[in-house]
N, C-alpha and C positions, 0 to 999 in steps of 0.2 A: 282358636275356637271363636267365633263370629259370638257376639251378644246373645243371638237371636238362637242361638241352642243353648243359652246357658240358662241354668235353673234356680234362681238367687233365694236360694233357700236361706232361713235364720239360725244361724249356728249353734243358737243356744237349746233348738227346738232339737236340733241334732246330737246332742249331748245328752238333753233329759231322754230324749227315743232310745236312743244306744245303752243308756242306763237303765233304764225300763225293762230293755229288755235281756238286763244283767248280760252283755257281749261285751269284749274288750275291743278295743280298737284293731287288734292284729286279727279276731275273728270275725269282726264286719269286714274286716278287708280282704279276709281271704275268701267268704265269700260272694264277694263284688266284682273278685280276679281282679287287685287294685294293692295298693300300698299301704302300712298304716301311716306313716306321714302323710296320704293323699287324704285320709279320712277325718286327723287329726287337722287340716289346713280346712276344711268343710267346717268344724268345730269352732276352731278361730278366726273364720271369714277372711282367710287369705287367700282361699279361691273356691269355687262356685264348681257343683257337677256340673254334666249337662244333662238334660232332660231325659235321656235315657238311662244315666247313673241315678240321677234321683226317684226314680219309679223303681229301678232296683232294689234301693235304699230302704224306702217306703216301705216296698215287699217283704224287704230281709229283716227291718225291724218290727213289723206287724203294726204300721197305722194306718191309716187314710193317706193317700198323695199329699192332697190340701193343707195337713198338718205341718209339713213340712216349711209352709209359706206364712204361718201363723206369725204376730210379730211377738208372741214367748209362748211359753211351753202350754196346754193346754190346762185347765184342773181339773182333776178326774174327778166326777162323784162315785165314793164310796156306799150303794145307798144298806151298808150294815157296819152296826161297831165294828172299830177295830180295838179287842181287848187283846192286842198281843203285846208283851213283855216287852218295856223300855230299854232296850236298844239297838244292837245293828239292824235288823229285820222290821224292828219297829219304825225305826228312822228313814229309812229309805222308803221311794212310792214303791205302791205295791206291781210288782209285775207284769207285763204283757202277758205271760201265761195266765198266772191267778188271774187277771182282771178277766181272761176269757173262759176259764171255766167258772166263774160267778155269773157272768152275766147267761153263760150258758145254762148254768141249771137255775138260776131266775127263769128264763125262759120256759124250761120245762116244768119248774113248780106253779109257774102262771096258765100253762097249757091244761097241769094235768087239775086243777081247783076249779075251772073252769068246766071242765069235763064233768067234775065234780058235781058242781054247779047244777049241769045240765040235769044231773041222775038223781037230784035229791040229795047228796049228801049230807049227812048229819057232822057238827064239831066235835073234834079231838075230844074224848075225857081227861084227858090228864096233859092238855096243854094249858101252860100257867093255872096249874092245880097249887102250887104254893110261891113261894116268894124266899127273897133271900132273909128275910125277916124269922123264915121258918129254921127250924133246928135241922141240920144239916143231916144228920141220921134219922131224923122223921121221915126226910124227902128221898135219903138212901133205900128206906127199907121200904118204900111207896113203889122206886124205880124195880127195885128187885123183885118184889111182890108181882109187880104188874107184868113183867116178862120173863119171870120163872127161872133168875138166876139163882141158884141155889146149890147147895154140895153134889144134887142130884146129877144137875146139868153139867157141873165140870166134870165130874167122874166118868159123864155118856162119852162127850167131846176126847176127842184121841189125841186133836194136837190146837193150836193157836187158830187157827185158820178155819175147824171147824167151832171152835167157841163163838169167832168173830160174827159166822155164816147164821149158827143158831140166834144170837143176840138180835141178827139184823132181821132175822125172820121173824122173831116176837113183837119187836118195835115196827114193823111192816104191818104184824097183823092189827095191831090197837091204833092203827092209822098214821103213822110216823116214816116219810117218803124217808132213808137211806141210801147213799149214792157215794162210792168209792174207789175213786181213780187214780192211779200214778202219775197219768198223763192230762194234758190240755185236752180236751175235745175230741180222745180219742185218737188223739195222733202220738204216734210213739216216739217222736224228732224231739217233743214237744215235752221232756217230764218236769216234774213238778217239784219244786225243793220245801223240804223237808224242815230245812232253814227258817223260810219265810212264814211258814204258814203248815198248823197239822191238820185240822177243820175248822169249819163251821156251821152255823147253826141258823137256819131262817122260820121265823114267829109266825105262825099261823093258825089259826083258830081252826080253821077246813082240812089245811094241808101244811102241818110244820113238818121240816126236813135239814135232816142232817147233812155235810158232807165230811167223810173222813180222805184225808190224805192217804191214796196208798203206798206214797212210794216208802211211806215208812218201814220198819220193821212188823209185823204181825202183832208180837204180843204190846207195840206202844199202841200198832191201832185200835185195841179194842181198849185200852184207857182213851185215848181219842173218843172213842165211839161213844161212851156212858159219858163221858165229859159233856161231850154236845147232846146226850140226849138230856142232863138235866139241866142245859139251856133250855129247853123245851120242856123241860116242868116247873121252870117259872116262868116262863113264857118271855125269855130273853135271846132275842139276835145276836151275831156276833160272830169274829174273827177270835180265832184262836190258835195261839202257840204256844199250847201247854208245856212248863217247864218247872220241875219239881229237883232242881239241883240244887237253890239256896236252900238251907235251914230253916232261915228267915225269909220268907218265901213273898212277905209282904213289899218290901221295894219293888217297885214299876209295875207293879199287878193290881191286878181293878179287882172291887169287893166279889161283883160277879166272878170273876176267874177263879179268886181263891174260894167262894162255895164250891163252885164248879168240881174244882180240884179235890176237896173233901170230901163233899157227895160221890166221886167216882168210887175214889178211895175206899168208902166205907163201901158201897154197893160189890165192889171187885172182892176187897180183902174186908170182909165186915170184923168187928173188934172182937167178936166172940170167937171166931177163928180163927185169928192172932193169936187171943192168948190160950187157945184150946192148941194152938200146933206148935207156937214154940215150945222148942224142948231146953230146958237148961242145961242139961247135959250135952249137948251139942253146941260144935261151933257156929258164929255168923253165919260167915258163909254157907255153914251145910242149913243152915235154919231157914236160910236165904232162899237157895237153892230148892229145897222140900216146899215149902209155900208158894214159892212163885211156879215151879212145876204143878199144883195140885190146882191154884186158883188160876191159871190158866193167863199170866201178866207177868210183866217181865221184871225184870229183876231189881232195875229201878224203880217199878214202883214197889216192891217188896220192901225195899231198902227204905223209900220214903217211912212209907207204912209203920216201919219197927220203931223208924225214930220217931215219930208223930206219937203213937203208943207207949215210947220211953222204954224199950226195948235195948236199946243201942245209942249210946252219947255224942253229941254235937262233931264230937270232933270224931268219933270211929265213923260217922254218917257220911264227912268232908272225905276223910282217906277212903273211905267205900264206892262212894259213888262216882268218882274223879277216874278209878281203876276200873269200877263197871260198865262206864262210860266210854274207855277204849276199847271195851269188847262192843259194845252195843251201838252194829253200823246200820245204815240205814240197807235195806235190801236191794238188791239188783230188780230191775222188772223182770218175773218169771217166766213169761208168755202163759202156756196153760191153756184151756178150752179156752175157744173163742167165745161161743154162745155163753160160759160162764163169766168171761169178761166183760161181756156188753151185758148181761144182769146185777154184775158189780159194781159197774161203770154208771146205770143209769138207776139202778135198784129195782130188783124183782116185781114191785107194785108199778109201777111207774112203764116199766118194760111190756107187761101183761097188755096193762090199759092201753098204751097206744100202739101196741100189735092188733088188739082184741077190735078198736078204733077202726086201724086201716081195712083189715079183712072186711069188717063190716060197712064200709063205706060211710064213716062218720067221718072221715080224716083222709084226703088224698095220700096215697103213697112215700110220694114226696118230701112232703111234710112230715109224715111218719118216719122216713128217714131220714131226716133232718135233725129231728126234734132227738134221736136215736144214736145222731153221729157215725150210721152204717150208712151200705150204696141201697139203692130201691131193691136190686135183687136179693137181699139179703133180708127182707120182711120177710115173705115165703119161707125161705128157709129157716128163718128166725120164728117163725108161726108151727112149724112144725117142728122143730126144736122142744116147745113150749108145751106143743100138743102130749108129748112121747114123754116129756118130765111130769106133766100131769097122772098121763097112763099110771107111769111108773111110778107113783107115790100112792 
């Protein structure tokens, strides 16, 4: 191989890529049609692609060409906290995926404020309405209040899915963009761990917006869901990987997180319906079981809940949750209505506006589709989609 086709890439840039984008070296190389010693020898500069392996490379790790040539790894700005939990997920950079569906829906929360913008919009009421200084069941019963979570709403709701769907429609109407995806940008190659990251949450005065992870389970999403929205009623940003398995919940969790996690807590499972449904006469588990079925969250957070309440002791909480935990996997992506996916994926307000956009000629097509992660022929059909759910409601 002549000099003059070789690609003198930095090895170490090809190490943090590859890790980025959480692949081993046997799956970059099988998809390269190459060896992992040839990819591991890229890594320790004991030999060079050539310019056509290295655009491959580029490709199959998701960066720029040019990165590849950097003399060390690039440094990403994060531009939101990262409040997630001290360690594996916390320690490693964040993702090639995550980093693309953040700056993705930056983009469309910057698209659609701007819209905003144009139309007069009026600010959020109940963004950063209090502070973590406020009493955590003040700001619970503000959240609940203001989107009509209540015995009523769990009793309508049939199963997890539609509790999620009604929450995200109330938070939509009081102005609060939600957007819930499994996947990167819409691409299905592309899903999202559950690991790294459940939501987050971006501060906006015109246009604050949640995102919930979906690849999770259902009923963790919708404690996801009220977790980031009372980011958004103190008017705090942030990455979030809610985790409620210690007892002692305070190691490596920032004060934001643990309001966070309280305020859900009380808004899902409020205290008066704790100790209204425990039954003593029954076991844990069935106590368990009853509650987490009727408030419509899983059973993990049930379990926090009881022992938070002093319900159930330190150490029944340990054996509980450890065994809960092996049941409670994350879900397969279900497929399901498309036009319901791309409302979940981009959130119902968000979707509206820049259909409602294109048809009217405020927004090229293109961009509409873009902004949307569908193809152009899929406005039309996505317009009339929208039309027929209107009718129908």
């Amino acid at each position: 191989m002549t000099s003059t086709n070789q690609a003198f890439i930095t090895p170490e840039v090809v190490r943090w890529a590859r890790e980025r984008a959480r692949a081993t070296r046997d799956k970059l190389a099988q998809r390269l049609h190459t060896r992992a010693e040839r990819v591991a020898s890229w890594e320790d500069g004991t030999h060079s692609p050539t310019l056509a392996q290295a655009q491959e490379l580029a490709e199959a790790l998701r960066i720029p060409f040019g990165y590849l040539f950097l003399p060390s790894p690039p440094k990403e700005q994060v531009p939101l906290p990262d409040f997630r939990r001290v360690g594996r997920a916390a320690s490693e950079p964040l993702s090639a995926d995550f980093m693309a569906v953040l700056n993705d829906v930056i983009v469309k929360q910057n698209r659609y404020r701007d819209l905003l913008l144009d139309s007069g919009g009026e600010p959020v009421a109940c963004f950063a309405k209090y502070s973590i200084g406020d009493p955590d069941k003040l700001v619970a019963e503000d959240i609940a209040a203001t989107l009509g979570i209540d015995d009523k709403l769990r009793s309508e709701c049939a199963n997890f899915e539609e509790f999620i769907r009604q929450i995200t429609r109330q938070a939509e109407a009081v102005g609060i963009l939600v957007m819930r995806s499994g996947v990167a940008c819409g691409n299905s190659r592309r899903p999202l761990s559950v690991a790294e990251f459940r939501g987050f949450a971006i501060g906006d005065p015109l246009a604050p917006l949640v995102f919930v992870n979906g690849k999770d389970a259902p009923p963790a999403q919708i404690f996801t869901l009220v977790h980031e929205l009372a980011h958004i009623w103190i008017g705090a940003s942030g990455i979030s990987n809610v985790s409620l398995k210690d007892a002692d919940v305070a190691a490596g969790t920032s004060d934001i997180e643990r309001f966070c996690n309280r305020v859900a807590a009380e808004v899902l499972i409020p205290e008066e319906v704790m100790v209204r449904d425990w039954q003593t006469h029954r076991g844990i588990e069935d106590n368990v079981q009853a509650i987490s079925r009727h408030c419509k969250v899983s059973r993990l957070v049930t379990l926090r809940r009881a022992y938070d309440l002093s319900k159930i002791s330190r150490e029944k909480y340990a054996e509980l949750y450890v065994r809960e935990e092996q049941r409670f996997k994350a879900r397969e992506p279900g497929g399901g209505s498309y036009f319901l996916n791309v409302l979940a994926r981009n959130g119902p307000t968000f979707t509206e506006t820049i259909v409602t956009a294109a048809m009217g000629g405020r927004l090229l097509y293109r961009d509409a589709a873009s902004l949307l992660n569908i193809s152009v022929p899929s406005i039309h059909k996505l317009a009339d989609y929208l039309n027929k759910r209107r009718e129908a409601a």
